[in-house]
N, C-alpha and C positions, 0 to 999 in steps of 0.2 A: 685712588688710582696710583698704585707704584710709576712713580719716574723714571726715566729711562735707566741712572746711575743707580735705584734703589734696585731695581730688574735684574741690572745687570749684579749688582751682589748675593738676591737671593739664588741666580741657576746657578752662578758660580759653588754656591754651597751647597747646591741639589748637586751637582759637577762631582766633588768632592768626597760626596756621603758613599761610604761604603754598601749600603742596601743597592744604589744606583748604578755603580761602578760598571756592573757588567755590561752597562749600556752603551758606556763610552768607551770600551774595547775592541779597538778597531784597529783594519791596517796601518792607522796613521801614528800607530803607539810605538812604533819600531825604535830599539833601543840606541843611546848617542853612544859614540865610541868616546869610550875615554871619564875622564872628570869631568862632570857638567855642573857650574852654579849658576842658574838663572839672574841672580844679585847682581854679577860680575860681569854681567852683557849691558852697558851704558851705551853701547852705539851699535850700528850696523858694522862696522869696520870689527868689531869685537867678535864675531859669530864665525866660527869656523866651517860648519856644515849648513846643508838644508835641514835636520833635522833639529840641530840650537834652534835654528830661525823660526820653524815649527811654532818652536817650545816659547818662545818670546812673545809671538802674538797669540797662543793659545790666552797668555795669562791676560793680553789686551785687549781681543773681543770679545764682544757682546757672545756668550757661549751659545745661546738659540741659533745665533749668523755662524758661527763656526761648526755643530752641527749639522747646518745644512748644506754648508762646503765640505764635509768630511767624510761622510759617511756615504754608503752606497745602497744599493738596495738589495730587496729583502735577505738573505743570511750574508751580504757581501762576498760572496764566493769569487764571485768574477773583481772586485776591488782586489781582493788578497792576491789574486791571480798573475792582476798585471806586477808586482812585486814580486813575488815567490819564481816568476818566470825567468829572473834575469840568473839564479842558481844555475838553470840550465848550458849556458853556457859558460866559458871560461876564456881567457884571452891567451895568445899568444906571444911572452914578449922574445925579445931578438937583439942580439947583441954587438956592439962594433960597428955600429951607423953612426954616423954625423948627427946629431938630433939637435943642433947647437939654433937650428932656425926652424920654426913648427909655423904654420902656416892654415891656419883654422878656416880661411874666409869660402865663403861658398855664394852661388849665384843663382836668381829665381827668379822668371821673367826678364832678366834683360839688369836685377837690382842685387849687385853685391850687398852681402853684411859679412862683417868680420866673424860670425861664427853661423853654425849650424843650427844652434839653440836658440828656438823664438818662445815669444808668448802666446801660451794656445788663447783662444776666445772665452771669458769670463763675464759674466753683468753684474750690474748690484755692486760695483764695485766699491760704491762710496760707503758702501754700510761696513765695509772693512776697516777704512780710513777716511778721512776727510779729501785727502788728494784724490781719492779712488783714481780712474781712468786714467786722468792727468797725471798722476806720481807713475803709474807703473809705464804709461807714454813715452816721459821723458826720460825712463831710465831705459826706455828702450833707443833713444834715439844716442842718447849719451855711450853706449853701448856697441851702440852701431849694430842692432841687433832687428828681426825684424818684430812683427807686433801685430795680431789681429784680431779688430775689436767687434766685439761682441754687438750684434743688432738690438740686445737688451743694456748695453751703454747708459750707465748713469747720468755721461758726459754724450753731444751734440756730437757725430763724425767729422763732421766739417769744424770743428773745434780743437779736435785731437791731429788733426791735417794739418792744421797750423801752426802746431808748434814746430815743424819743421819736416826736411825731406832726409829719407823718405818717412812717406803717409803708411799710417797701418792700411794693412787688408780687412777686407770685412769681414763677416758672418753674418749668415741669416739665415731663419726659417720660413718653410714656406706657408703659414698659417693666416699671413692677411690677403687682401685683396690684392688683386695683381696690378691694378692701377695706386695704389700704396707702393706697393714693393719697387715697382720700375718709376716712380718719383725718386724713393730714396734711392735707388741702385745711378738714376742721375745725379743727382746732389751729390753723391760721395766718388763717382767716378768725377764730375770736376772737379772735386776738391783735390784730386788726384792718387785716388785707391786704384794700384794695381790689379788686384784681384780679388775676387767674391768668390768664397767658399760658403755655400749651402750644407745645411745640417741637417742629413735623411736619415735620422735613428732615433726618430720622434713620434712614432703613430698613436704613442700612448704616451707618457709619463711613468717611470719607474718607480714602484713602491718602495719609498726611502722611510723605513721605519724606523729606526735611531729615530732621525731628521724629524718623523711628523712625530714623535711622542716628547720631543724637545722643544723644537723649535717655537711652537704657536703658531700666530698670522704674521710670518715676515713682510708680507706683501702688504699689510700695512704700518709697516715700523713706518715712522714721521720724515724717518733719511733717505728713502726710497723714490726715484728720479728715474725717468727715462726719456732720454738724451734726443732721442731719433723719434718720435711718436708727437705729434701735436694734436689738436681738440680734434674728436669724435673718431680716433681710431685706439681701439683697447689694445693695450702690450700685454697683454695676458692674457688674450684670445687662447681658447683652447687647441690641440695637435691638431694636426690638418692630418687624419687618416685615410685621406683618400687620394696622399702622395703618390705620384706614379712618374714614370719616366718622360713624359709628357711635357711636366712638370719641368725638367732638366733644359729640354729640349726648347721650350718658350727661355728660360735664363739665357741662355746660350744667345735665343734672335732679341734679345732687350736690351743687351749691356756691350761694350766693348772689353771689358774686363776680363780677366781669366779668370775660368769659372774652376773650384775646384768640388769633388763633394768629399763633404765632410760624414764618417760614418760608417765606410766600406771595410768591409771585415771578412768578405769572402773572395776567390777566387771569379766566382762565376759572375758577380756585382761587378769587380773588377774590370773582365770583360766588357760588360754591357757597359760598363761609364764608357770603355774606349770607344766603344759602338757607336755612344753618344757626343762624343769628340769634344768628353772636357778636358782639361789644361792641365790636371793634377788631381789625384787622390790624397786622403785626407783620412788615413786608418787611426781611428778612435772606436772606444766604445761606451763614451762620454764618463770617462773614468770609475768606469762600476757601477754607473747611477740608474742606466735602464735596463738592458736585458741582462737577467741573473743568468750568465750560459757556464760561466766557469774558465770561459776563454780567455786568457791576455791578448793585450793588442800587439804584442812581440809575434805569437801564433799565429798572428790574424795579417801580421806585415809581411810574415814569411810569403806564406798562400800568396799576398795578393802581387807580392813583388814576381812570382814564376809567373803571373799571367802578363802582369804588365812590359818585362823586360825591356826597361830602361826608356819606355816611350811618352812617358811621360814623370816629370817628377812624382816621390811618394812620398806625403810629407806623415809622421805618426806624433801620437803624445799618450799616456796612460801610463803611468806609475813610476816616473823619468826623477831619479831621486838624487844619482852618483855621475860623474862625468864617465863613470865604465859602466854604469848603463847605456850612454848615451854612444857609447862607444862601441857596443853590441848592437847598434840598433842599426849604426851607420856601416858595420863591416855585415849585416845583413845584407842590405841595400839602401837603406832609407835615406832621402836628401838633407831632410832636416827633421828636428825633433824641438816638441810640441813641451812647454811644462803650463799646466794650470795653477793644482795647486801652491805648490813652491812659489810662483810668483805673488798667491796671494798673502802667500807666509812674511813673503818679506812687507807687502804692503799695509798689512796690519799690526806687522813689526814697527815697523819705521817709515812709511809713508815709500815716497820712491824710490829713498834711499834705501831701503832695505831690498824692494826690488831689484836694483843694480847689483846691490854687492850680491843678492841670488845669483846673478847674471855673471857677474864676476866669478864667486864660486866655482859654479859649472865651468864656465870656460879652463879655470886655472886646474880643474882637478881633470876634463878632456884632456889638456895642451901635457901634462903630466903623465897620463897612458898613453898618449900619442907615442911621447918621446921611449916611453921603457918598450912599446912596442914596434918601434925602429918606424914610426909613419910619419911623415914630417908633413905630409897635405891630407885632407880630406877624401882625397881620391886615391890615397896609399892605403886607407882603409878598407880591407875588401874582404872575402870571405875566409882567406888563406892568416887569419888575422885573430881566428877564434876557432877553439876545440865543444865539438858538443860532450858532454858529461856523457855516462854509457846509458842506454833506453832513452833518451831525449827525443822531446815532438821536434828537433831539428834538423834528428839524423838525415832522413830522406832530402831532407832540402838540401845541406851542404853536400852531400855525395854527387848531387845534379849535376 
């Protein structure tokens, strides 16, 4: 029986081999600007980009765990998508404004953070790093950023609550028993969680084939924890395909939380959440992992932001790499923006420190187009702030 460290040497050299190569060519291969030596990266403070960061813990996970963070499903059409979308637009910048004071901070529920940019929902985190949950936690709190942890949490919620205010937001799915689910949705609203975002883009499981011809059985690696689940309820239960609005509707009368759904990609869903009178939407399309539509979640934000108009926050995340991503997302309409991967780039980099300086990152490369683009708050950011390229899916929207 190979060890865990023998494991991890032999796929690192499957990784490697040229016959395999094709496997590991994916959107996450996007080239660094500039000189890159991986040698030369000694700390988190050393890493210029998200995509160094990348590079740093590609070399330090277990590569089965990082295929199965990477890849998307079947040809990745929709992975490449949420990336390849942000060509579409281009920024506006503006000349002879004050920009000497930039003003990032934004407000959700009633709870400022100093930027726009949270942590989307991730499990398994500890298989990345040792700190899992707790490092990427506190570099949200250190941050002043917000943070929403995943209902498959390596780490206890009422654990990650404690390390100070404010408390992450939840996630969860609705596949256990509803006397399970409104326990935990207690437990973690006194620990003092804002809000509960449900995750409706689950009726199946998308076929991540990179992932299953790499990975193995991660769901028995030896490091594998789950935080929120005690004796006789399985965290691995299968989709609940017989998710229905129903379903929404019961969250709503069990929690005092703001409920948001996590998964909306259409216009017409959009609606019906308002119908349903949650809190916030939540435009994902769990980052290319289940339906192969082809669609980005930029496309999917547009749509959903003309039905919503402004009545609710709309939080997105999918393919969020540059701070002028992040910056296109918000001069659509978006309140805040979502990163997954990136956050676990940094955390298998460098524990939480590498999460923060993610964190940092984005902020410093946002607070930088802000200024070239004369917007000194969040709310300067608007539509009048970005040009669509010629045939763009955004024409129509920006002419509205």
């Amino acid at each position: 029986m190979l060890s865990q460290v023998d494991r991890r040497r032999v796929l690192n050299f499957l990784v490697a081999s040229p016959f395999l190569l094709p496997l590991f060519k994916h959107a996450w291969a996007d080239e660094i600007p500039g000189s890159f030596d991986l040698a030369k990266i000694k700390s988190a403070g050393n890493v210029l980009n998200v995509f160094e960061m990348r590079e740093v813990a590609r070399s330090k996970v277990d590569p089965a765990i990082w295929n199965w963070l990477s890849t998307g499903s079947e040809s990745e059409k929709t992975l490449l998508a949420n990336r390849a979308i942000f060509e579409a637009l281009q920024i506006r910048v503006r000349r002879l404004i004050d920009v000497s004071k930039v003003d990032t901070r934004v407000t959700l529920f009633g709870q400022t953070y100093q930027s726009p940019v949270f942590l989307a929902p991730i499990g398994f985190q500890n298989l990345f790093h040792g700190e899992g949950e707790f490092g990427s936690a506190s570099a949200a709190l250190e941050a002043e950023s917000m943070m929403m942890s995943a209902i498959l949490s390596s780490a206890p919620y009422q654990d990650l609550a404690g390390l100070g205010v404010p408390a992450p937001w939840l996630q969860i799915y609705a596949r256990w028993p509803k006397n399970f689910l409104k326990d935990l949705l207690g437990r973690c609203e006194r620990a003092g969680c804002p809000a509960v975002a449900l995750t409706v883009d689950t009726p199946g499981i998308g076929k991540r084939e990179t992932a299953l011809r790499t990975m193995g059985d991660m769901y028995r690696d030896e490091r594998l924890s789950f935080g929120n689940f005690g004796e006789g309820v399985n965290p691995m239960k299968a989709a609940n395909k017989a998710l229905t609005w129903d379903f929404v509707d019961w969250l709503k009368a069990n929690t005092g939380m703001k409920v948001l759904l996590k998964g909306i990609v259409t216009g017409e869903d959009a609606l019906l959440a308002l119908e349903h009178r949650v809190d916030g939407i939540y435009v994902s399309n769990h980052g290319g992992r289940q339906a192969e539509t082809g669609r980005s979640t930029l496309e999917s934000l547009a749509e959903v932001l003309v039905e919503v108009k402004g009545e609710v926050p709309v939080l997105v995340d999918g393919g969020f790499r540059r701070g002028t991503d992040i910056f296109k997302a918000l001069a659509l309409g978006a309140t805040a923006v979502g990163i997954g991967r990136p956050q676990i780039w940094g955390l298998g980099a460098f524990g939480g420190t590498g999460v923060l300086r993610v964190l940092q990152i984005l902020e410093g490369e946002l607070i930088r187009i802000m200024r070239f683009a004369g917007t000194t708050s969040i709310v300067a950011i608007t539509r009048a702030s970005i040009n669509p390229v010629e045939n763009n899916p955004f024409q129509k929207f920006l002419e509205e």
